[in-house]
C-alpha positions in Angstrom: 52.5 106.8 94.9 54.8 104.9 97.2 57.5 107.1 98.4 61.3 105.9 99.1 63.9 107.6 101.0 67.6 108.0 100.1 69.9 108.9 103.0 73.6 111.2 101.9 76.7 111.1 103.8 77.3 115.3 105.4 80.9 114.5 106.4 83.5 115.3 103.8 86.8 114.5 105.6 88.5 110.6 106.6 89.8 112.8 109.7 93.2 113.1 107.9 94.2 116.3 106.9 93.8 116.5 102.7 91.8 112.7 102.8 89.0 114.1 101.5 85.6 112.0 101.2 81.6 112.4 101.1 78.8 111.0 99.2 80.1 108.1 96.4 78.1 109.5 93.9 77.0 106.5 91.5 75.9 104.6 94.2 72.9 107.5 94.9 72.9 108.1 90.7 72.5 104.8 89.7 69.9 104.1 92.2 67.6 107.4 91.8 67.9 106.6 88.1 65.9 103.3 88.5 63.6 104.6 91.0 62.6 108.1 90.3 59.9 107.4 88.0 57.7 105.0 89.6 58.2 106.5 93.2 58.6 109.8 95.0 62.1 110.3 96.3 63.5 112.3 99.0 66.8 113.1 100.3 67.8 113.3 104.0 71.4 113.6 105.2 73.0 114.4 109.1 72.9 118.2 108.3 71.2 120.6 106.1 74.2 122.0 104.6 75.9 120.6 101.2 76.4 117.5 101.0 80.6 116.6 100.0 80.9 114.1 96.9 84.0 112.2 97.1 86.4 113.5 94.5 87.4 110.4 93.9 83.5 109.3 92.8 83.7 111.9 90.3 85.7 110.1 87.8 82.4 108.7 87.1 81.0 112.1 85.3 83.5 111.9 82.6 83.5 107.8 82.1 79.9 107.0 82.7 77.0 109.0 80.5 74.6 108.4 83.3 75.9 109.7 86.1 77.6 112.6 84.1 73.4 113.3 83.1 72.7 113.4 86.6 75.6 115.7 87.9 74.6 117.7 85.4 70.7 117.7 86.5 70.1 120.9 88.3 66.8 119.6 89.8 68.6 116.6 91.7 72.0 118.3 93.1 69.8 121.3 94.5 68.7 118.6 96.2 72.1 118.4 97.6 72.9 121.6 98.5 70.6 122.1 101.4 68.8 118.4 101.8 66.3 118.0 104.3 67.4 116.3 107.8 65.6 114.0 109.8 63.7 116.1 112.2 62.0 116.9 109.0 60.5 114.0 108.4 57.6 111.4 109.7 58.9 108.2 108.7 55.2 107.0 108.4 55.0 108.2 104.7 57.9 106.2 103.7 57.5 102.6 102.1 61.4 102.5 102.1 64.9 103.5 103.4 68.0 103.1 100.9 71.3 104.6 102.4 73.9 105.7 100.1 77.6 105.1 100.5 81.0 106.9 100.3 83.2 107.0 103.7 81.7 109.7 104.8 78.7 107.8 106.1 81.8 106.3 108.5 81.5 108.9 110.9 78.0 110.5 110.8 75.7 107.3 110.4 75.9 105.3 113.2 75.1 107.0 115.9 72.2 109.3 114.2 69.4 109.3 116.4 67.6 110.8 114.0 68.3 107.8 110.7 67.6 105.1 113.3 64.3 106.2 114.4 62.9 106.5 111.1 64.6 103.6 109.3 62.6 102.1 112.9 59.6 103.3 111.8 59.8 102.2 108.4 60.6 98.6 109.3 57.7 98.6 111.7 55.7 99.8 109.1 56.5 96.7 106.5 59.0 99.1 105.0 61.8 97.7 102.9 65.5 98.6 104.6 68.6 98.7 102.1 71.7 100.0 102.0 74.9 100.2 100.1 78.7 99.7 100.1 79.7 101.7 103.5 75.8 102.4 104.1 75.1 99.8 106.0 76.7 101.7 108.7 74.1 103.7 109.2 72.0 100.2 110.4 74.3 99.1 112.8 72.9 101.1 115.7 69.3 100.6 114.6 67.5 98.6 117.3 63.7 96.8 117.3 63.0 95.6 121.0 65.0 95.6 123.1 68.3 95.4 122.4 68.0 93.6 119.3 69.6 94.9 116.5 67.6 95.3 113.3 70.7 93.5 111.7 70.7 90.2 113.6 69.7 87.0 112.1 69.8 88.3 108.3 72.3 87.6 105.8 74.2 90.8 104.5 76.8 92.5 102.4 78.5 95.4 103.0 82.4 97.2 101.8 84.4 94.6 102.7 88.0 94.8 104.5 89.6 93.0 101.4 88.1 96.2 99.7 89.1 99.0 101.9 92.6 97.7 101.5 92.4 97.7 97.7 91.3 101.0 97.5 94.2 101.8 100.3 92.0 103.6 103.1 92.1 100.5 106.1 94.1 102.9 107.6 92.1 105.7 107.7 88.4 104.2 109.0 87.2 104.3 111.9 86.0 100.9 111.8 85.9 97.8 110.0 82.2 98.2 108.6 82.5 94.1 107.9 83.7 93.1 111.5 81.1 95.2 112.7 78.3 93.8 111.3 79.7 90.0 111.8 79.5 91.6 115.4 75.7 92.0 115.3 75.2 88.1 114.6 74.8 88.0 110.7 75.6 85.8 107.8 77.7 88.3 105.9 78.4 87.7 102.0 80.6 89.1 99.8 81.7 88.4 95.7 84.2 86.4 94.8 85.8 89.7 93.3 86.5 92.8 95.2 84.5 95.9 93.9 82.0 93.7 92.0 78.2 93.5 92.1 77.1 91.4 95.1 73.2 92.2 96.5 71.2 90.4 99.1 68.2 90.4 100.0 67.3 89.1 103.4 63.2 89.1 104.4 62.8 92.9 104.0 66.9 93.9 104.3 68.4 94.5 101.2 72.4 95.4 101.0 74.7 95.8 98.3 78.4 95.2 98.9 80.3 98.4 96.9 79.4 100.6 94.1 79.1 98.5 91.5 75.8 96.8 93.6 73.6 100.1 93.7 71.7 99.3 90.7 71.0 95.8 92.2 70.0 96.8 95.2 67.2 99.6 93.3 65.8 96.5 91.0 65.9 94.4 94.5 63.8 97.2 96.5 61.3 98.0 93.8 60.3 94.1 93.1 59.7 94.3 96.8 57.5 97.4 96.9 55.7 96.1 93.5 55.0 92.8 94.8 53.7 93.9 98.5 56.4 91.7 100.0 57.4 94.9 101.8 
């Protein structure tokens, strides 16, 4: 059986006292739910310790049956509580990389030593590399040869900054997550409607712009593993 990862945001704060963020937690939810039963799924994250959900993501448990199933499934958020990290991990078993969302991922994805080498090694491989909302961030400091990034010359979506200002946290990133990728010589796209679905797939990148995307991007990485494209 073909075996995907899922990399989690371990930072729970926007560097603000009281801002509180973490893991946005349909967008691992709603893509484990597609995935789980036809691959084997593991979790990595920056740090063994619990991993934060955004508070704010857990709005979904009492609106969304789904997701409320999941929060509820002991077997997944032990998962959670002490998840493995990358040290522990040959990237050689993995058909795929999918990194989840949620600010967090702002400050401890891009400069993981640990995520890039085996998001590396998965690409090398023939893996498939996807991400969503602020997950991409986690691919910006991925390089192949050189200094190439693994980002340049695709098209891509990501959060965009017409997003972050909806939601009312520009101030508070680090970074503009779509600046920086425009940075690393992409085409980036985005719907024509903040904080609705909008997934691309680009050779064997796939992104998804916000939360709403997750799902896509899950159907958009298992045609890919199903067909051998990856």
């Amino acid at each position: 059986m073909k075996k995907i990862l899922i990399a989690v945001t371990n930072n729970a704060s926007l560097g603000v006292p009281g801002k509180m963020t973490g893991l946005w937690l349909r967008e691992l939810t709603d893509f484990y739910h597609e995935v789980k039963n036809e691959f084997e799924v593991d979790i990595v994250s920056t740090a063994s310790t619990r991993v934060p959900i955004d508070p704010r993501s857990l709005l979904a448990v009492l609106t969304n049956k789904k997701t409320r199933h999941y929060y509820m499934d002991d077997s997944l958020m032990d998962r959670l509580k002490q998840p493995l990290v990358p040290s522990q991990i040959d990237g050689n078993e993995y058909d795929a990389i999918y990194f989840t969302g949620g600010h967090g991922t702002m400050w401890d994805f891009p400069n993981n030593k640990g995520l890039q080498e085996l998001t590396r090694t998965i690409f090398k491989n023939g893996g498939v590399v996807s991400a969503v909302c602020h997950g991409p961030s986690g691919l910006l400091n991925v390089h192949l040869t050189g200094e190439r990034p693994i980002l340049s010359g695709h098209v891509v979506t990501g959060f965009t900054d017409r997003e972050e200002k909806v939601m009312g946290l520009y101030s508070f990133i680090p970074f503009s997550l779509e600046q920086a990728m425009k940075e690393q010589g992409v085409l980036f796209k985005q719907a024509a409607l903040p904080l609705t679905e909008c997934v691309v797939v680009s050779g064997k990148i796939v992104t998804g712009q916000n939360p709403a995307s997750a799902r896509g991007v899950a159907l958009k990485v298992i045609e890919q593993l199903k067909t051998g494209t990856a």
